[in-house]
N, C-alpha and C positions, 0 to 999 in steps of 0.2 A: 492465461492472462498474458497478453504482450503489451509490453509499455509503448513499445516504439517500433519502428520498420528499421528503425536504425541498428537492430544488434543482429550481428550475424549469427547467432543461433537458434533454431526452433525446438522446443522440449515439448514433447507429449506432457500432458497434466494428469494430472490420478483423477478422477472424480470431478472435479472442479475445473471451472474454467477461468486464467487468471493472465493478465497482461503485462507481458515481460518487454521490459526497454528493448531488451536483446533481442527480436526481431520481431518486432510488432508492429511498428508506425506503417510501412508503407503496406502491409499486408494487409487483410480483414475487409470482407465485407457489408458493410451497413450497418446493419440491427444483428449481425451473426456472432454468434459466440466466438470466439477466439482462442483455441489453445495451446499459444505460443508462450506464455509464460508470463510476464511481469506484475509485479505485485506492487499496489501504492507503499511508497516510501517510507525511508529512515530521517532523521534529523539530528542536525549539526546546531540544535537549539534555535532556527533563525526561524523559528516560526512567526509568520504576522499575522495580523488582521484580528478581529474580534472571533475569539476560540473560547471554549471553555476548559482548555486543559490544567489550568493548573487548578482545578475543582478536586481531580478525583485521584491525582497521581503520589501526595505525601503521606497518606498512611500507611502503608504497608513497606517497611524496613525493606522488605526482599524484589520491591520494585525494583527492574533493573536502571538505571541512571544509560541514557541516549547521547551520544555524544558523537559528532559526525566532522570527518572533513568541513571545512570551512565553504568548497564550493559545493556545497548542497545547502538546499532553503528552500520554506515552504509556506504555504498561503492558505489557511483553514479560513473559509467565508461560512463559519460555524457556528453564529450567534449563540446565547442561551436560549434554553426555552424557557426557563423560569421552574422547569419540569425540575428536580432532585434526581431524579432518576436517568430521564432522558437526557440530563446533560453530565451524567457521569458516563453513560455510554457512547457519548460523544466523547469525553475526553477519555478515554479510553484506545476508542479506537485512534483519536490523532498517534496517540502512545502503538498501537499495534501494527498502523501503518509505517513510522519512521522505524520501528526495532526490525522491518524487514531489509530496508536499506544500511544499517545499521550491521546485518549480518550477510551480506552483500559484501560492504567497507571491511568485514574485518575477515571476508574471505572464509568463512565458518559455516557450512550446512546445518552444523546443530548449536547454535547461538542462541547463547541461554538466555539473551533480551526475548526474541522472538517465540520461542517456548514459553514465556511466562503468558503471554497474548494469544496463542496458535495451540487450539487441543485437535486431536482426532484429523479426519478428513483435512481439514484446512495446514494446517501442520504440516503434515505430510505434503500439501503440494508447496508449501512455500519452501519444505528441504528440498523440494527437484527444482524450488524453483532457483535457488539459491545457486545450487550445484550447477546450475547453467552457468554462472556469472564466475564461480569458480573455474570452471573448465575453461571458459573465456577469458582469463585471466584479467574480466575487467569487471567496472564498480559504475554505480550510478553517479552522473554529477549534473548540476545545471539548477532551475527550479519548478517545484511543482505546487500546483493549485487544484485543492478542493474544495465543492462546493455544492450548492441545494441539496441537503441532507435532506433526508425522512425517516425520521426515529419514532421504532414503533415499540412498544413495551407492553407484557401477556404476562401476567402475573409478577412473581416478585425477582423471577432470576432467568425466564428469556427474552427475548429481543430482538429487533431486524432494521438495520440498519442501510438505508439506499440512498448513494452519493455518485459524483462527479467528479472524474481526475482533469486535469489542465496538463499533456504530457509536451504541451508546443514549447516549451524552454527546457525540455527536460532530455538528457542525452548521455549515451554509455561512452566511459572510460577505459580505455585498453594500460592497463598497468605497464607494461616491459615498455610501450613505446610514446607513453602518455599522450596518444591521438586522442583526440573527440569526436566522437562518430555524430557528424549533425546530418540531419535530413529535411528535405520539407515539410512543412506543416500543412495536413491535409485532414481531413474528418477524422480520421483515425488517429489522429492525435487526443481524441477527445473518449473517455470510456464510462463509462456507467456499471458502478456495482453494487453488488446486494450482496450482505452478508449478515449470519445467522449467528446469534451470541447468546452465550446463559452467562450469568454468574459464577466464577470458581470456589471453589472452597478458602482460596486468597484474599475475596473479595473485588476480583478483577474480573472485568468483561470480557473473556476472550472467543474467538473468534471459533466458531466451529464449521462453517460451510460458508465458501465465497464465492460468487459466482462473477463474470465479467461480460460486456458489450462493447466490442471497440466501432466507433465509430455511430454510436446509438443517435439519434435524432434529438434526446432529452438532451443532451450535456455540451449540442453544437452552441457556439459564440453568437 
């Protein structure tokens, strides 16, 4: 996954293909997979828009609490569905997407927010993906938007989830020199992903296979 063409690094992905800020934007062609790394977002609580996250995130004592730099914010265009189900997996993943950013911000491969959301396969590539922004010694900042969810539910504990990033306000941070890597906004700013979730034994959705499309024709403006 590449967020952006803006980060100057490119990481191999394990299995999954996932859009890293760090060098995604100007890369990627069309509808092609992309394995440059960046993974949708952490949050600094500035979520807007009509979301359903605060449905499914107070029960469980051992949820990690999100708390982000102030210049990160994000735009869930994530209605209810009226669904129980389908919109705890929705808020869910708003929850799995900022705990990546989140462990980005705090500089940590194995950031125990993103563990409690990220089992197996998926896991595993958001710690490489993480480790890029580490070695970079920079962090996400700016804002990001998602949107046109499809949530689909197969029994009582999997699920599949296909959405839309908005990465044109969104841009990596160099920590020693506090630059902001901005780039133009081009197709590939725009990604499309689909990811694969069961229920935990926590009662949390997380995330087991993620897949990415920078630049997809579904998620253009």
């Amino acid at each position: 996954m590449t967020r952006r063409s803006r980060r100057l690094l490119t990481t191999a992905t394990v299995g999954v293909t996932t859009a890293l800020l760090l060098s995604g934007c100007g890369g990627g062609d069309g509808d092609k997979s992309d394995s440059n790394g960046k993974i949708a977002g952490a949050d600094t609580g500035a979520s807007a828009s009509a979301s359903p996250s605060a449905s499914a995130t107070a029960a469980d004592p051992e949820r990690p609490k999100i708390s982000l730099p102030s210049d990160l914010s994000y735009t869930f265009e994530w209605p209810k569905t009226g669904d129980g189900v389908k919109d705890a997996v929705l808020a869910d993943s708003e929850q799995n997407i900022k705990s990546v950013d989140l462990a980005i911000a705090n500089q940590d491969p194995l950031d125990k927010a993103y563990r409690y959301y990220y089992e197996g396969e998926a896991a595993a590539q958001i710690q490489t993906y993480v480790q890029a922004y580490v070695k970079a010694k920079a962090r996400t900042t700016g804002h990001f938007r998602y949107y046109d969810p499809v949530v689909n539910v197969s029994g009582s504990d999997q699920a599949s989830l296909v959405y839309c990033e908005d990465q044109s306000k969104a841009y990596d941070l160099y920590l020693k020199t506090k630059k902001v890597d901005k780039t133009a906004v081009t197709k590939n700013s725009y990604v499309l992903y689909s990811s694969q979730l069961h229920k935990n034994d926590k009662g949390a959705w997380a995330v087991e296979k993620l897949m990415s499309v920078r630049g997809s024709s579904k998620c253009q403006p």
